[in-house]
N, C-alpha and C positions, 0 to 999 in steps of 0.2 A: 592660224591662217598665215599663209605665207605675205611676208611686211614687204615691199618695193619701193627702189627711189622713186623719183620723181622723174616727169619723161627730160627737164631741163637736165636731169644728173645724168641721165641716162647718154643724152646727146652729147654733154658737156666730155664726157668720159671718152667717150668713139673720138672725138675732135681731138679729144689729146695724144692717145693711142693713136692718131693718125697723127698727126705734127712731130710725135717723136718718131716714127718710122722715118714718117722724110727727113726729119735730118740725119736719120743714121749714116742718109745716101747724099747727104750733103756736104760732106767734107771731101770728097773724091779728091786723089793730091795727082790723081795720072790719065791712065786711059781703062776704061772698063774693058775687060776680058774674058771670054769665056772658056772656061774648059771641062771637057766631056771627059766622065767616069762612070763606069758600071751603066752605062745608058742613061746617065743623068747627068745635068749640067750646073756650074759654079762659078758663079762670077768674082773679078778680082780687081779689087784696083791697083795698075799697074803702074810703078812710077818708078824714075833713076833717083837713086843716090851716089853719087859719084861715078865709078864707070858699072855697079851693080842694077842689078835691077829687083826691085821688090818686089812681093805680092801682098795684098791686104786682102783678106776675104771678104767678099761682100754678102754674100747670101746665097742658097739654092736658085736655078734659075726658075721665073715664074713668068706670066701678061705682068701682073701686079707690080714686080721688082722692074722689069722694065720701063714702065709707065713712071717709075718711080727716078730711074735715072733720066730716064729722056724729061721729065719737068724739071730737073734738078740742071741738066744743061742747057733749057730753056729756060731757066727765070732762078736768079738769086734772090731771095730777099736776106735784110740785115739782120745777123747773126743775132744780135739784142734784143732788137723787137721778137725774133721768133723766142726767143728766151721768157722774154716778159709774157708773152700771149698765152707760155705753155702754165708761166707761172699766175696767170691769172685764172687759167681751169684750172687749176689745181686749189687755189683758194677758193672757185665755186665747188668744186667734191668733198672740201672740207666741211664749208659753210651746209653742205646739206644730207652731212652726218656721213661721210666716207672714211672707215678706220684709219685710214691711210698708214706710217709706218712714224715708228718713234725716230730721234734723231740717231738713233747708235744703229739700229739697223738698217737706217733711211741713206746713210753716210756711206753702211758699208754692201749695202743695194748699187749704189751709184759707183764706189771706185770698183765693185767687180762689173760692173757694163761696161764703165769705160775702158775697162781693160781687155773687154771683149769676151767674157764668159759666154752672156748667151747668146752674141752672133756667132763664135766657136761651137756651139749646138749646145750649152748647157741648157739646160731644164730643170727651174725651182718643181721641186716634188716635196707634198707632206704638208704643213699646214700653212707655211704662210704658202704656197698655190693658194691652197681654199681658199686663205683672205682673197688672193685675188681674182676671186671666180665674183667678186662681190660689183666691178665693173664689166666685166662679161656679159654677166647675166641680169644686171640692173637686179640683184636683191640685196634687202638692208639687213645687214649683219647686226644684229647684239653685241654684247661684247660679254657672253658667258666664255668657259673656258675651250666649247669647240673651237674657237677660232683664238687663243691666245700659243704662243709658243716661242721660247726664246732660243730655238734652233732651226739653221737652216741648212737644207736636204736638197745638194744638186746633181743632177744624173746627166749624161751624157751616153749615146752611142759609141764603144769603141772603134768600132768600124772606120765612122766617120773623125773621128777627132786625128785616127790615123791619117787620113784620105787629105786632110785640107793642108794646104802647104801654107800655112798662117800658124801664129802662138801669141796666146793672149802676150798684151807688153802694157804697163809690167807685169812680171810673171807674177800668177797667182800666187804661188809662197810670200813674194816679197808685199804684196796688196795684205796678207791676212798679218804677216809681220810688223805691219805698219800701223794695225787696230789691233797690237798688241793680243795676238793669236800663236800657239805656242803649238806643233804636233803632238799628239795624243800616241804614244807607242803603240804598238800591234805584237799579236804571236810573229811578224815576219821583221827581222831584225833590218831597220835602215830604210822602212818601208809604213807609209801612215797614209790613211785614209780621212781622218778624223784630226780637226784641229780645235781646240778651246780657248776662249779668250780668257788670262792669266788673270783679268781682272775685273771678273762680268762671270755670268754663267750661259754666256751662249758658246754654242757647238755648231760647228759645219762640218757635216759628213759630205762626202763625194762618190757618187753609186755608177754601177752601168748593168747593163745585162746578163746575166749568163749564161751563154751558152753550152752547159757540161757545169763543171763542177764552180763554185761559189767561193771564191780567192780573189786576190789582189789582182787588176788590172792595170795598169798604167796607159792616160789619157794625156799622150803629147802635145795635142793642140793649149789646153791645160797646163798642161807639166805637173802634174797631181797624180798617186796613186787613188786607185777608189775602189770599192768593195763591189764587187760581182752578186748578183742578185738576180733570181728567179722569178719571174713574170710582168719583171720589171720593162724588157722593149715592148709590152702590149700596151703600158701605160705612158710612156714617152713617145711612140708614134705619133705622127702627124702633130706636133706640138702646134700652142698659135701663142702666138704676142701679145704679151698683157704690158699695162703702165702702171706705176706704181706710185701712189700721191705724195712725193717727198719731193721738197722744194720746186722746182721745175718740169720734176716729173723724170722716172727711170724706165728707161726698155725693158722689160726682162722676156721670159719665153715660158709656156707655164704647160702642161698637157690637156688635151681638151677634157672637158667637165666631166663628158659621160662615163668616158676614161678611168678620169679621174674615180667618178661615184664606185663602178663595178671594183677597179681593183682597189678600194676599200674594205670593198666585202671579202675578196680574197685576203690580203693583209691581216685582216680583222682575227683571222680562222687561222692566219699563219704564225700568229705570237707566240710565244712560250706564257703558262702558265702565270709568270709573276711580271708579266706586259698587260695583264688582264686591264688597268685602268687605260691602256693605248686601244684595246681591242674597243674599251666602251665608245674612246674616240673618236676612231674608226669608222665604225659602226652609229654616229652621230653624225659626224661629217658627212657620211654616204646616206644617207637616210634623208638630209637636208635635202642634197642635191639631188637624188631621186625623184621627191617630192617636187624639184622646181621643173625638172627634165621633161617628168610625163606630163605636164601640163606645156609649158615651152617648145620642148623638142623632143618630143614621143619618138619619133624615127631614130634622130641621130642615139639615144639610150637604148630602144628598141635592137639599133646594129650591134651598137657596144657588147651590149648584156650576150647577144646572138655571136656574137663574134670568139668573147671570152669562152661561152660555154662549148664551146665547139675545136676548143684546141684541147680535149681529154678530160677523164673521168675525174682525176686529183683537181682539176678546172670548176668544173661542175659540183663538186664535193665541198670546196670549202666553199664557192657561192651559199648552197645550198644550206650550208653550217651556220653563215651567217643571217642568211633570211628568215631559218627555222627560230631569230632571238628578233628578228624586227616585222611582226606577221605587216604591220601597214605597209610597210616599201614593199613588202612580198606580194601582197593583191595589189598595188600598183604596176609592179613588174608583171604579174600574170594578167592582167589586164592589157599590158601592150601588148604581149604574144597572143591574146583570143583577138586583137581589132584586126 
């Protein structure tokens, strides 16, 4: 049976997730800005440096983001206290069994937000996401090895990371150099996607979508090469905001659940052969969330699962490859399509 926090963790959790939103919009150093692309709008904080003028990204335009700056121009409160307040949810998420993150990836969660990864549209993808589907969804995670992983997997739209007239600062290189993270070579001479820590055994890869063929992209807003990868924008779409329980608490950006669960199932079917223990992972992780979905959010997995199967047969095929090895998420699944 599926285990749940508690409705205090639950709350405790949203109240953080909210406190760090606002302060993302709480340093504003000019004047908010809008500007219109492709029919969509992007806010900027604008400010002089000498006789220059800057742009700081702020977000997609939304009600929500607005709402968010217009309290943030109506009411300061002190920068300490909001610190303390965040840092006191955070020791109530612990206290009532929230994985939260160790200090080496906790450290380096935090100097990539502050440097702006995922307001520049990154998107943690792969497992630690799933840890953080764990305040999302208010369920209590184990600690077997679906949810343990010492690599982290972020993706980005190229499109966008072109479009935003912002770069993380400091640059990403110089943030992964500093925790002693060294490039991993590639078949493209001068060009890396993948970097390893020289003294640890974690890895960050840097993905994005592709449209055509599956090569090296380069993500400016970033300053990162990252690998192109197939059915990856179905799962990055419409990403949402998660917090992450290390110290005071971290912004990050994560893909929604349901999202998440289906293109597991594809993934799962997409491995090679001797990834077979990734595929069992996979196919664990998506089975979990499945299970929380059709009970929680039957619609929103109901669209997902509808949405995937309907962009082509190769779509459909390894869905179908995958549920042919987990028959319970499979009558879960076909039970949303018969209501």
């Amino acid at each position: 049976m599926m285990q749940r926090h508690s409705p205090v963790a639950h709350a405790a959790y949203h109240d953080l997730l909210r406190a760090l939103r606002d302060e993302a919009v709480s340093d504003l150093r000019g004047t908010p800005t809008l500007a219109q692309r492709n029919g969509r709008g992007y806010w900027y904080d604008s400010f002089r440096v000498g006789s220059d003028v800057r742009k700081h990204y702020i977000g997609e335009d939304t009600p929500e983001l607005r709402a968010r700056m217009e309290a943030h121009r109506a009411a300061r409160q002190d920068v300490t206290a909001r610190r303390r307040n965040r840092a006191r949810l955070v020791r109530l998420l612990r206290a009532e069994g929230f994985l939260g993150l160790d200090p080496t990836t906790g450290s380096l969660m935090a100097a990539l937000s502050g440097a702006g990864v995922f307001r520049l549209g990154g998107t943690i993808v792969g497992t630690h996401a799933f840890r953080l589907y764990e305040g999302e969804l208010g369920l209590r995670f184990g600690l077997d090895q679906t949810a343990q992983t010492d690599d982290i997997d972020i993706a980005s739209f190229e499109r966008l990371s072109l479009a935003l007239e912002d770069a993380a600062s400091p640059p990403v290189q110089q943030v992964l150099s500093d925790f002693n993270f060294a490039p991993v070579p590639s078949l493209q001479a001068g060009k890396t996607w993948r970097w390893k820590q020289t003294a640890g055994d974690t890895l960050i890869e840097f993905l994005t979508p592709a449209f055509g063929e599956e090569t090296l992209r380069q993500l400016p807003a970033l300053g990162v090469q990252a690998q192109a990868l197939h059915h990856l924008n179905y799962l990055i779409a419409d990403p949402i905001p998660a917090a992450a329980t290390y110290r005071n608490g971290v912004l990050a950006q994560i893909p929604r659940p349901e999202r998440f669960a289906i293109h597991k199932l594809i993934v799962a079917d997409r491995r090679r052969h001797e990834d077979r223990m990734k595929s069992r992972k996979d196919r664990a992780q998506a089975a979990f969330l499945i299970e929380a979905l059709a009970e929680d959010r039957p619609e929103d997995l109901a669209e997902a699962l509808e949405d995937a199967r309907g962009r082509g047969p190769k779509w459909r095929d390894r869905i179908d490859a995958s549920l042919s090895l987990m028959p319970d998420s499979a009558d879960l699944l076909a039970q949303l399509s018969s209501d």
